[in-house]
Every structure is written in C-alpha cells, then in structure tokens.
ZAKOLPA-203096 format. One line per field, with one value per residue (C-alpha): residue number from 1; residue in one letter; x, y, z. Coordinates in steps of 0.5 Angstrom, whole numbers, plus 500, padded with zeros to 3 digits. Layout:
# ZAKOLPA-203096
pos: NUM | ...
code: A | ...
xx: X | ...
yy: Y | ...
zz: Z | ...
***
This chain:
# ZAKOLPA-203096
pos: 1 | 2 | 3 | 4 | 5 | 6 | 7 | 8 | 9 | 10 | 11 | 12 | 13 | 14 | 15 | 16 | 17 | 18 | 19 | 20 | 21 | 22 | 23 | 24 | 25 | 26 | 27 | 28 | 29 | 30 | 31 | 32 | 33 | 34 | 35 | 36 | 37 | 38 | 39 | 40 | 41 | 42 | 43 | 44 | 45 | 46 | 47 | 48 | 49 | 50 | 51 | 52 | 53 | 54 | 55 | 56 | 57 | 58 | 59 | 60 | 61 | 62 | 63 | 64 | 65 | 66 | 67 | 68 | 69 | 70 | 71 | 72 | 73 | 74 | 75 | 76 | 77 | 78 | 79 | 80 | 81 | 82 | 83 | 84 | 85 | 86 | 87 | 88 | 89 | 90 | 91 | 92 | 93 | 94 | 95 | 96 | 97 | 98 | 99 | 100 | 101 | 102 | 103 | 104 | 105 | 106 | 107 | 108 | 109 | 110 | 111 | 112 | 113 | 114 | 115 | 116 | 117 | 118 | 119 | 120 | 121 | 122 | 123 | 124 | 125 | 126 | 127 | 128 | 129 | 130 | 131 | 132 | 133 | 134 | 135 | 136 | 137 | 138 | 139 | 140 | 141 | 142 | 143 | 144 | 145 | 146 | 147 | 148 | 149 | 150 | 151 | 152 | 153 | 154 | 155 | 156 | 157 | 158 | 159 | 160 | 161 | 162 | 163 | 164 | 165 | 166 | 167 | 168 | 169 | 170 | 171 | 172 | 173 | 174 | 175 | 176 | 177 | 178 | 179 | 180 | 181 | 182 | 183 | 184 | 185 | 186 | 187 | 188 | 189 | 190 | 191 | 192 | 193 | 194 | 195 | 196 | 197 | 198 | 199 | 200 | 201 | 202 | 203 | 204 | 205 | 206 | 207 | 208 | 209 | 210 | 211 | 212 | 213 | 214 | 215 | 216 | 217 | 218 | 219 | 220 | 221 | 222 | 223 | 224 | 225 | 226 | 227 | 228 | 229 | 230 | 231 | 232 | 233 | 234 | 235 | 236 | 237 | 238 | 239 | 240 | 241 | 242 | 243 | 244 | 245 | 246
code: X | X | X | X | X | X | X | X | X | X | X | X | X | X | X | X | X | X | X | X | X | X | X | X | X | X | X | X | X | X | X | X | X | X | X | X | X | X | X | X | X | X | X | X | X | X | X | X | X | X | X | X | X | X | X | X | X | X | X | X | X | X | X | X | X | X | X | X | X | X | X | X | X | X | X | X | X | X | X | X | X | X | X | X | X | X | X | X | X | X | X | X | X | X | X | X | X | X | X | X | X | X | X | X | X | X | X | X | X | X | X | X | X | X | X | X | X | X | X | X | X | X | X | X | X | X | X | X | X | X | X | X | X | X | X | X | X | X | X | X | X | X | X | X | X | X | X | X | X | X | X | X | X | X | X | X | X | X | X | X | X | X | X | X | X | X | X | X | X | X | X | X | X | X | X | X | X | X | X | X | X | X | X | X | X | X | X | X | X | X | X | X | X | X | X | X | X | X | X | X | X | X | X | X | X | X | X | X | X | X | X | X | X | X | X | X | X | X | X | X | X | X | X | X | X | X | X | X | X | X | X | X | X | X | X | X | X | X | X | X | X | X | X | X | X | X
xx: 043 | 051 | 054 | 061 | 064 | 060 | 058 | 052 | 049 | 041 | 039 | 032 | 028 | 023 | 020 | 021 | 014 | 008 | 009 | 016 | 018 | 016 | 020 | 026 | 025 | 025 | 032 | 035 | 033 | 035 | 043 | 043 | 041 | 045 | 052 | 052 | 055 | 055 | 049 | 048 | 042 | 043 | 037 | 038 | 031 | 028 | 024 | 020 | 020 | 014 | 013 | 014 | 020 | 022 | 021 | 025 | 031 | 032 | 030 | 035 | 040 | 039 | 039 | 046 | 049 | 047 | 050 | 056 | 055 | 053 | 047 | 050 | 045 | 048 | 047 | 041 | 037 | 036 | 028 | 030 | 036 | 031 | 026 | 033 | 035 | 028 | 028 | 035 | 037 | 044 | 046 | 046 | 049 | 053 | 050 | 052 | 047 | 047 | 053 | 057 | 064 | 068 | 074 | 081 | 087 | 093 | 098 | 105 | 111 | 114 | 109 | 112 | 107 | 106 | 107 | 107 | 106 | 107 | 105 | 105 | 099 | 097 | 091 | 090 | 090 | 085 | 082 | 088 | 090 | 083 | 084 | 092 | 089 | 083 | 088 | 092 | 086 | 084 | 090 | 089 | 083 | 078 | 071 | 069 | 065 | 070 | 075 | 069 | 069 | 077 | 078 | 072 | 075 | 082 | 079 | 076 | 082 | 086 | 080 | 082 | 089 | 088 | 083 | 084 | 092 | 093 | 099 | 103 | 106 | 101 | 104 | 099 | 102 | 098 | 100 | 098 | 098 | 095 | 089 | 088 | 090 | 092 | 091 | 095 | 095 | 100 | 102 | 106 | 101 | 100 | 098 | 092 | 091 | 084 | 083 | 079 | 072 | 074 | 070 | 072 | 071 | 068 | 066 | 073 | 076 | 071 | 073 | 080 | 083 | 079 | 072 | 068 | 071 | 072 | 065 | 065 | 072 | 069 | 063 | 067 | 074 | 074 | 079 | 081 | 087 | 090 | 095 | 101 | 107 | 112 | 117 | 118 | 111 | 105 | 099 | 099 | 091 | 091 | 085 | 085 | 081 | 080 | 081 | 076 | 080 | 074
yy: 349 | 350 | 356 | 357 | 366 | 369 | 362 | 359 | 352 | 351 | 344 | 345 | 339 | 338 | 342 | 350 | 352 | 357 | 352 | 351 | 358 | 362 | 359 | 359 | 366 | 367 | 364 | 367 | 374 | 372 | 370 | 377 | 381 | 378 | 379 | 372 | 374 | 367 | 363 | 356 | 353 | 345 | 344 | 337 | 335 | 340 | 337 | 342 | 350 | 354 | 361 | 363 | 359 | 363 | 370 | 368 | 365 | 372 | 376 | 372 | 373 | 381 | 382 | 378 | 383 | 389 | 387 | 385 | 378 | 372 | 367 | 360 | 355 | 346 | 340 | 342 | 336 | 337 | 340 | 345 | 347 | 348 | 352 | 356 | 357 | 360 | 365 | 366 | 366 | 362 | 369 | 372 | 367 | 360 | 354 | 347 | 341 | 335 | 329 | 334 | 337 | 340 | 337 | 338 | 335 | 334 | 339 | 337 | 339 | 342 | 348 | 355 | 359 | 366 | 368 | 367 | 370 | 367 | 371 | 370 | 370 | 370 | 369 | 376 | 379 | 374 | 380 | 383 | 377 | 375 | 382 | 380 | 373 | 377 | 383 | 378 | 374 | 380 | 380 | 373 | 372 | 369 | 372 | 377 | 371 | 365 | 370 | 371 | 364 | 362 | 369 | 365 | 358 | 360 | 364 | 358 | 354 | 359 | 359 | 351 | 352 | 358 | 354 | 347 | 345 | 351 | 354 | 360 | 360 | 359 | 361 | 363 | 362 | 363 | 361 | 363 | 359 | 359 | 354 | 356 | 359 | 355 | 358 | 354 | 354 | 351 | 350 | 348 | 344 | 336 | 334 | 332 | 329 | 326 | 323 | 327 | 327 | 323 | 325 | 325 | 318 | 320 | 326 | 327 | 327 | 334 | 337 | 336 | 338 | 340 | 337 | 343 | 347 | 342 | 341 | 349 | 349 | 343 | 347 | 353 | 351 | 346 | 342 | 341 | 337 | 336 | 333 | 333 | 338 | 334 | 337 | 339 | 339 | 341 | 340 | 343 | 345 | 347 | 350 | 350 | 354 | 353 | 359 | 359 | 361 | 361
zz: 229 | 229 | 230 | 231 | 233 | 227 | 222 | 223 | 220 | 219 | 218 | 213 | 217 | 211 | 206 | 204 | 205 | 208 | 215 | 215 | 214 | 220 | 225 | 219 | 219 | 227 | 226 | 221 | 223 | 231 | 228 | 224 | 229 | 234 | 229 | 225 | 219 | 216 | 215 | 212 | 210 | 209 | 205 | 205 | 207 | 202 | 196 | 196 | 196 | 195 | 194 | 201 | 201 | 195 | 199 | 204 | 201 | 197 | 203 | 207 | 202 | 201 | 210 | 210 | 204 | 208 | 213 | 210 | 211 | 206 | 206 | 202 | 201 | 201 | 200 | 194 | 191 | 185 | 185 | 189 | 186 | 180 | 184 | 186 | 179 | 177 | 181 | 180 | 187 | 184 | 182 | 189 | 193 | 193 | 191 | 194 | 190 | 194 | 191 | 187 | 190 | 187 | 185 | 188 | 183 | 187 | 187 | 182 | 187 | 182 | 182 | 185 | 188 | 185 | 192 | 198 | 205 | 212 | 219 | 225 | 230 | 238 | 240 | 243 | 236 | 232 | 229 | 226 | 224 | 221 | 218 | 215 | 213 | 208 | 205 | 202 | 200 | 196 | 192 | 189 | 183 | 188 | 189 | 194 | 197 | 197 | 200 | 206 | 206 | 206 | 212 | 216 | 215 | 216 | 223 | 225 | 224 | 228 | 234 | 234 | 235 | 240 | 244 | 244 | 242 | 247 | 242 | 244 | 237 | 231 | 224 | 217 | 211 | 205 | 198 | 191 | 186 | 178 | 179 | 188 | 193 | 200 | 206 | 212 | 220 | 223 | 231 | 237 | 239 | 242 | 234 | 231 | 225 | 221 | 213 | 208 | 210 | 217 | 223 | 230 | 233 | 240 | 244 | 247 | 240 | 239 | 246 | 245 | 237 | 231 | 232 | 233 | 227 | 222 | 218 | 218 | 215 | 210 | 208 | 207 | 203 | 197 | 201 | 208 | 210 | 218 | 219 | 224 | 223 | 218 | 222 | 229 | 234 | 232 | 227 | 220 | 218 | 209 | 206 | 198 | 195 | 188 | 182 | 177 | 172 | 166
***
C-alpha cells in the first residue's frame, strides 16, 4: 500500500472475493479511521469479484462519502468492470478500466482562458492554500469529484516543492478554460523535469524531486507535465483536467 497525507493506494493482489476481503476490509476501515480521505483500489490483478467483493466495495464507497472523502476504483479489466456495472457501483464512484485513458488534446496557443487566478503559497498555510486552490475549482464546470481530485493532486505537487525543492516562494495558477481546467505549481527550486509516463530512474531520484507524488497526481489528473521553469529558476508542475462538456 501507498499513501501520501491524506491519499492512499491499495494494490488488489488477486481476486475479490470471500478470502481476499477480509484483510482489504482491515485496511480500508484502518485509513478511514485514521483520517485517509482519498482511497484507491488498483483492481489490476482482480478477475473475479464475488458478492462479498460487491459488499465491500459499496460499502467502502458509502464510509468515504460519509466522511466526505471518496474511494475511486483503477486499472479495472474489463469482467470486473461488468461486475462493477451490475451493481451500479460506476454510479457512485469513479472507474478507471485498464488500457484506456482518457485523452488530452493539446492545447491551440491561441485559446484564452475564461479566467484565470494566480496565488501565492508558503509552506506554513498549505491548508489555506488547499482551501484557495478548491474554492476556485468549484466555480469551473468539473464535478465535485474531480474537483476533490484536482484539490489533492495540486496539494501533492505543493507538499513536493515545499518538501524536496525547499522553495520559499511557490506560485498556483489556476486556469479555466472551455474544455479543462489546468492547475499549475511553480518554484524557485533546483528544477526537475520528467517526459509523460516517465519515472524516476533510481532511488535518489524519488528522495530528491517529485518521485514520491508523481504516480498519485498521475492518478488523480487527466494529465501531468513537469518541467523546468521556462523562465528563471525552478520547475513548473501542470495539472489538466478535462471538462465534460456533454
């Protein structure tokens, strides 16, 4: 299991049924009770779910709401994701199947954004920021779930350039426009940059720069690019969401 502040990932290690469940149990109800409020089930490995699976997930899904949080479900082949459609789980919480992602067009430079925001952030009032970050969020058209989502990622790309680029001067800028929204987090840090779906090549890679936040905010957003700053010192961390507009 991963976990980061308040996001968690749980790796499924085989089949969700009346053996695995138990222990899965045991986990979740240990991050809820611990203050975890966002939970990811890598169902990877999960063939096959049964109806103790079916209990569990529904009931997991049910806990995080009452506390406000939210249980998301990934890499889903494509029977489990049937079992998950019977019981209509794809209705309360996000799915994720396995080989399909969810496509992010470049953006044409000629678009403006509707509008856009730029706040300035210091480690002592991350909370505040958070809170800054969400409260323009939820004047764009996402949903409350992908504005949860797009809040945690943006807080995880904060934590890594408060903690690792040890940045006294850290900058948010969110942007609206008509098909995403794109939440960016720039420092005054050494810079640090990685291709799409690139991972840090070695350990010291993770302990200096963005490895131990990068797969969470990959989960979490449409899209992730980190690069350095353009201009001056630093590196420049974008999160895309895209905005259904059906």
């Amino acid at each position: 299991m991963q976990r980061s502040c308040d996001i968690a990932v749980i790796p499924v290690e085989g089949d969700l049924d009346v053996t695995s469940v138990p222990r899965l149990y045991a986990s979740i109800s240990y991050l809820i009770d611990t203050g975890c409020r966002r939970i990811i089930l890598n169902l990877g490995k999960a063939q096959f779910i049964d109806s103790a699976g079916m209990a569990l997930i529904l009931c997991s899904i049910r806990a995080m709401r009452k506390t406000g949080g939210l249980l998301s479900l990934t890499n889903v082949g494509d029977q489990a994701y049937r079992t998950l459609c019977r019981i209509k789980a794809v209705d309360f919480a996000p799915v994720s199947r396995a080989g399909v992602s969810k496509q992010v067009p470049a953006l044409d430079p000629r678009t403006e954004p509707i509008w856009w925001h730029v706040l300035r952030c210091d480690s002592c009032s991350m909370s505040v920021s958070r809170h800054r970050v969400k409260d323009l969020l939820v004047q764009t058209p996402l949903t409350s779930d992908e504005t949860f989502d797009m809040t945690l990622a943006c807080g995880e790309a904060l934590g890594n350039a408060f903690d690792h680029a040890k940045s006294r001067l850290t900058l948010v800028t969110v942007c609206y426009y008509p098909d995403r929204v794109i939440v960016q987090v720039s420092d005054n840090g050494c810079g640090y940059q990685l291709r799409a779906n690139e991972k840090p090549k070695t350990p010291t890679d993770m302990k200096l720069e963005r490895g131990r936040g990068i797969k969470l905010m990959r989960m979490l957003a449409d899209e992730v690019s980190i690069s350095m700053k353009s201009g001056g010192k630093g590196t420049a961390v974008s999160l895309t969401k895209m905005i259904d507009n059906k």
